[in-house]
C-alpha positions as CSV (number, residue, x, y, z in Angstrom):
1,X,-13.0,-77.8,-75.8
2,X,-13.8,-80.7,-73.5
3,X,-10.5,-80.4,-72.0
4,X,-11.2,-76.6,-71.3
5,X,-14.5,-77.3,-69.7
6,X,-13.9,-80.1,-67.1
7,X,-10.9,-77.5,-65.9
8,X,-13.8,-75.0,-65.3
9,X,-15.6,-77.4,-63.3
10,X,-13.0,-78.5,-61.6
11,X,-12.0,-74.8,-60.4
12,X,-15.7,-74.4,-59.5
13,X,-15.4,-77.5,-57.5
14,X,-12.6,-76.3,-55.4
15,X,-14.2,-72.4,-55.3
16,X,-17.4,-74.4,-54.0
17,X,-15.2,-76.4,-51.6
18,X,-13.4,-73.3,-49.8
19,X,-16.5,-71.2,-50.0
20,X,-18.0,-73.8,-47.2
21,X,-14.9,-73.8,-45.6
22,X,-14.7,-70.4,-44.8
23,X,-18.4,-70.2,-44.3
24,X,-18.2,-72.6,-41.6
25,X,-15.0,-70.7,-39.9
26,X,-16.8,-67.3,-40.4
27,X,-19.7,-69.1,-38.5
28,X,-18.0,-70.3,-35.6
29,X,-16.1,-66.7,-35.0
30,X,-19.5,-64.8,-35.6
31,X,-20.9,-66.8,-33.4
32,X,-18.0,-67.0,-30.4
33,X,-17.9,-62.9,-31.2
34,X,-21.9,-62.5,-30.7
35,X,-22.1,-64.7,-28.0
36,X,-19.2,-62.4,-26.1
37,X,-21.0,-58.9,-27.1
38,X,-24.5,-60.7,-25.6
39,X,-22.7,-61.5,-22.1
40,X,-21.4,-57.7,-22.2
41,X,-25.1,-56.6,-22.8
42,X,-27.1,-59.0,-20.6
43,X,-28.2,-57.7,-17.2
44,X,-26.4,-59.6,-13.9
45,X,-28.5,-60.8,-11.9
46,X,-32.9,-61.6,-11.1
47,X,-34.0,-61.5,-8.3
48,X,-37.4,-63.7,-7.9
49,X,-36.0,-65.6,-4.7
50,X,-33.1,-67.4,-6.1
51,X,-30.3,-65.3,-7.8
52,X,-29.9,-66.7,-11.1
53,X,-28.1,-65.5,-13.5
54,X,-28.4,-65.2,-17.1
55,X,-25.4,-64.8,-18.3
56,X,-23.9,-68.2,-16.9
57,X,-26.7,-69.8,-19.7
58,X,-25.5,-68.6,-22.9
59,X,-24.7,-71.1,-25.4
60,X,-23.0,-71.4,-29.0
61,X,-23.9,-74.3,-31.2
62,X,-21.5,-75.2,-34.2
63,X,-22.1,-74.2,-37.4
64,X,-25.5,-76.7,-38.6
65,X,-26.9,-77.1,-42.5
66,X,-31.0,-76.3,-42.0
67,X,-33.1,-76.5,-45.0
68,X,-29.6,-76.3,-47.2
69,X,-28.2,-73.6,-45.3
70,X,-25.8,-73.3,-42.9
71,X,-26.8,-71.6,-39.5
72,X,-25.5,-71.5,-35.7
73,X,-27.3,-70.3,-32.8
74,X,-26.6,-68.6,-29.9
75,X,-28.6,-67.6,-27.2
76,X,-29.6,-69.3,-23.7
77,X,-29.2,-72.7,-23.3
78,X,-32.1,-74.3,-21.7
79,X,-35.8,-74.8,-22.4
80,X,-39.1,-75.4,-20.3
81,X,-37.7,-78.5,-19.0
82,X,-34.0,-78.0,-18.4
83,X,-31.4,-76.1,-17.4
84,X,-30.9,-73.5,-14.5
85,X,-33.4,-70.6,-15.6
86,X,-35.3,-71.9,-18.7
87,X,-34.6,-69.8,-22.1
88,X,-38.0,-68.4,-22.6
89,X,-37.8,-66.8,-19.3
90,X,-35.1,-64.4,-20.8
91,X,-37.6,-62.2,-22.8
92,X,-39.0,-61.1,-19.3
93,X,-35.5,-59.6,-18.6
94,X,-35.2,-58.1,-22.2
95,X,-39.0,-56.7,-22.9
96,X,-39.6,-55.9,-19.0
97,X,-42.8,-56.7,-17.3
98,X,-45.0,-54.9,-15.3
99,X,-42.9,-54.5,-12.2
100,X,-39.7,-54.3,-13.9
101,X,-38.4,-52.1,-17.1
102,X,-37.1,-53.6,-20.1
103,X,-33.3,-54.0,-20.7
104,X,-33.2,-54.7,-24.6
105,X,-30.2,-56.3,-24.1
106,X,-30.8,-58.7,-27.7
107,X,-31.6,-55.6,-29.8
108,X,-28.7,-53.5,-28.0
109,X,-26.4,-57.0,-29.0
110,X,-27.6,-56.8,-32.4
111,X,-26.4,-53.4,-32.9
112,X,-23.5,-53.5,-31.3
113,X,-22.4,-56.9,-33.2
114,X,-23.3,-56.0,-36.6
115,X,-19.9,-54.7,-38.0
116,X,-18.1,-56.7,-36.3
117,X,-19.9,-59.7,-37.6
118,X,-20.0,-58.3,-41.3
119,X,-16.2,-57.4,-40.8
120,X,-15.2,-61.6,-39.9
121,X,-17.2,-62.8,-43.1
122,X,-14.8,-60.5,-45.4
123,X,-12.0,-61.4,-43.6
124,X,-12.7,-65.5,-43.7
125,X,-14.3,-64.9,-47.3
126,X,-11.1,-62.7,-48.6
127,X,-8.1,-65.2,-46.9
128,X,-10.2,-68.4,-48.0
129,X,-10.7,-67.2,-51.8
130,X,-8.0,-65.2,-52.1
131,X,-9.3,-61.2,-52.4
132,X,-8.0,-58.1,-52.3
């Protein structure tokens, strides 16, 4: 009976073991794939004097454990006090302002990523644990 039991713990070691590895792979090819899909969607070019453009900003992080879960982030690289065009000045270009209309180039991302996105995790989850 003992004998049985530290087997089953074993195999739910390793099951453990490749389920992070493929959720770190699935992360890092969601993310590369997002990121792509939000250059596709993201308007060229602002003009408030300098041409800047957003799409040169984007950014995806590795795959990071937050709060005992594993996340990565993509989006603009840059913040208040760095980078070409800070990050928060993006939502101008996405929501619109007065003077300009809004591109909803995230939401339009979102959409357009989703089965994609849900399409990688089956494929990293099914060749890592060894599905149908």
């Amino acid at each position: 009976m003992v004998k049985g039991l530290e087997e089953l713990e074993a195999n739910i070691r390793a099951l453990r073991d490749k389920g992070r590895r493929a959720q770190e792979r699935a992360l890092t090819d969601m993310g590369d794939t997002f990121e792509k899909n939000l250059v596709s969607n993201i308007p060229v070019g602002m003009r408030h004097g300098l041409e800047i453009h957003l799409v040169e900003d984007t950014k995806t992080n590795k795959p990071r454990r937050k709060q005992g879960v594993l996340e990565t982030k993509v989006g603009l690289a840059g913040s208040a006090s760095r980078g070409e065009l800070p990050a928060w000045y993006a939502h101008f270009v996405d929501t619109g302002t007065i003077k300009t209309p809004p591109s909803f180039f995230s939401e339009r991302t979102r959409q357009q990523s989703t089965p994609e996105l849900q399409q990688i995790i089956k494929d990293h989850f099914t060749q890592e644990l060894g599905g149908k």
